[in-house]
N, C-alpha and C positions, 0 to 999 in steps of 0.2 A: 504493500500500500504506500502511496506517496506523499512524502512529507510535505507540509503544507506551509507555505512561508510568506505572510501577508505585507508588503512594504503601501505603507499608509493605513488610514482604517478600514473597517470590517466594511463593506457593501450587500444590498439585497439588490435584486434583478440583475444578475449579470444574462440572463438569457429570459425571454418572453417565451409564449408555451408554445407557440411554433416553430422555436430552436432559435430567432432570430439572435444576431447580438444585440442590447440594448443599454444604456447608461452611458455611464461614466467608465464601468469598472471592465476591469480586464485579466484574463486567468490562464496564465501559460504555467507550461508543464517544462520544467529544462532540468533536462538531467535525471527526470524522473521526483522531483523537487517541484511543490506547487507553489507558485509566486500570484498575489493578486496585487494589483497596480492600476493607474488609472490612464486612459487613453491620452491624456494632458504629459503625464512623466515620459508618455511611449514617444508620443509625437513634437517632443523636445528639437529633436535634428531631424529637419526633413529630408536629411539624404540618407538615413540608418533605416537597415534594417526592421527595425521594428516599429517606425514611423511607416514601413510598407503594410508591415503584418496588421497594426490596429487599422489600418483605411482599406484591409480587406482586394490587397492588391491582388488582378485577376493573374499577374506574369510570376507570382510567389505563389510557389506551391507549398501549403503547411499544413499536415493532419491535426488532427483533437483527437482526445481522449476522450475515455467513456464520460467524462463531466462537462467535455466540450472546451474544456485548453488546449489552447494552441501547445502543439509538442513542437520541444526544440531540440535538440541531441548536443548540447552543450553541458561544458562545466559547470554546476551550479552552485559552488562555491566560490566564483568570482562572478557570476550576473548579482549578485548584492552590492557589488560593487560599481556596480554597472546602472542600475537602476538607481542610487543613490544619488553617482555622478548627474544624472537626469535629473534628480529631483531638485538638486541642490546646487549642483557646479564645482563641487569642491571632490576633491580624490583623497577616499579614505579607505584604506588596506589594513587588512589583520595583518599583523606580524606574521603568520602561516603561509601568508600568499605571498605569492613574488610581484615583480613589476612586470617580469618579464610574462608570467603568465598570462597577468591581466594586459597589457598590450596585446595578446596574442588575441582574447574575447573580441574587443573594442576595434581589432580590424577586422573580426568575422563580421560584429554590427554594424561595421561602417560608422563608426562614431567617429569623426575627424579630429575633433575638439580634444575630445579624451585621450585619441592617437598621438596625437601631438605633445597635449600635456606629460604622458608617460613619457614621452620617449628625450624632454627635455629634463625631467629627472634623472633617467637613469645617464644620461649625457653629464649633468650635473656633479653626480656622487662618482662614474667614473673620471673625471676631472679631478675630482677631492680625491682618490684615489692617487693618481699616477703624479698629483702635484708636487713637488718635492723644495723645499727650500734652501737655497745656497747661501753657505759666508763661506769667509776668505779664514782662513789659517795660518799665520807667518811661524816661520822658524828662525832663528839667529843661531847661525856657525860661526865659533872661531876656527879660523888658518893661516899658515904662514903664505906667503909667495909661493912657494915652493908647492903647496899643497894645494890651492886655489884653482888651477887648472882642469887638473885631477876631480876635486871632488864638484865643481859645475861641469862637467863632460859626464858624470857616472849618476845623476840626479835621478831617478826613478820615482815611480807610485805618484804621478802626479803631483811633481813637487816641480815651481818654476821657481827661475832665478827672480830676484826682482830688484838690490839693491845692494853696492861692495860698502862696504864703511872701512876708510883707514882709520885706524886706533896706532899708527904708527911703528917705533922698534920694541921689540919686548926684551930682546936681548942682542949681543952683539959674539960673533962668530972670529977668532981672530981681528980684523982692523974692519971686517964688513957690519953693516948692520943687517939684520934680519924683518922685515917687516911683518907685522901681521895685519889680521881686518877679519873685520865680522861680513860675513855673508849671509843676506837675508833675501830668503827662499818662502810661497807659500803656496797654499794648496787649497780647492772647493771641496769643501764636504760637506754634505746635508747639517743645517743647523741643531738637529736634535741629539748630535752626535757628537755636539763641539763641548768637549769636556772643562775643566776648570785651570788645565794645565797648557788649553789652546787657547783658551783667553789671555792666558797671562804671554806666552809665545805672542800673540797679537796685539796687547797693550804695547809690550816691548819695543815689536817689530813698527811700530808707528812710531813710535818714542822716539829707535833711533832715526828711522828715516826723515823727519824733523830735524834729528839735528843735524843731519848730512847736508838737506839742501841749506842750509842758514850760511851766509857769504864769511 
């Protein structure tokens, strides 16, 4: 026996005693699931589906049931959703259903409106998805001369050169001096990942670039 699922209130006369249809009200079978609703919620979009079925289009072909609802061989766990959208304009889903399911109904119905709506949410939240957010990460190297060449030719993992700082002799070798310098190198990585030891790496790394350009 089929469950019976009434979106808006209870109606009498949905049929005259020579079968005719008559009222307001209206009683499809989908899914095996009896929905009653009213020709007003049906005939919402005149290009849907079921704005054909209530005005008794002669090019839709749709049986009834022994109570005389139109049968539909649909999911009828997402036409609640579907009929609401109708009533009201707004798109409300169980947490149970997907988006994707119900976009699948609403282009059987030919609802445009509703096709649309879904498919700019699911456009939305895959966006929030795949969005990802960039900062900058610097690092400060000391090196001599000697080692400076070397260690900017062998940078890997997404580490760029970005600024030499001379800090001058640190020691002296025989009658030469030895120079050194900080090299500051940095790198994109998603911001939720930038730890408390890559902030400070990037305070720094600004710090000194600051004082390098200064005359």
């Amino acid at each position: 026996m089929a469950e019976e699922t009434r979106v808006g209130e209870s109606g009498e006369g949905l049929r005259d005693r020579s079968g005719r249809r008559t009222g307001e009200w209206i009683r499809l079978n989908v899914g095996g699931r009896l929905f009653t609703t009213t020709r007003t919620t049906l005939c919402r979009d005149t290009r849907s589906f079921l704005y054909r079925l209530c005005r008794d289009d002669p090019q839709l072909a749709v049986d009834t049931d022994e109570s005389g609802a139109y049968l539909i061989d649909r999911d009828p766990s997402y036409f609640g959703p579907v009929l609401n959208y109708l009533r009201h304009g707004k798109l409300v889903l169980d947490k149970n259903l997907s988006e994707e399911g119900l976009l699948v109904e609403a282009e059987f119905y030919n609802i445009a409106d509703l096709v649309t709506l879904i498919q700019d949410k699911m456009a939305d939240r895959k966006l929030h998805k795949t969005q990802v957010h960039v900062s900058k990460v610097f690092r400060v190297l000391q090196c001599s001369e000697e080692e400076l060449t070397q260690m900017v030719s062998t940078m890997s993992d997404g580490w760029n050169f970005e600024q030499l700082v001379s800090i001058g002799s640190s020691y002296k070798y025989g009658s030469e001096d030895h120079a050194e310098f900080l090299c500051i190198v940095s790198r994109d990585c998603p911001s939720t990942t930038t730890s408390d030891s890559a902030t400070e790496h990037t305070d720094r790394g600004q710090v000194l670039q600051q004082k390098a350009s200064r005359p």
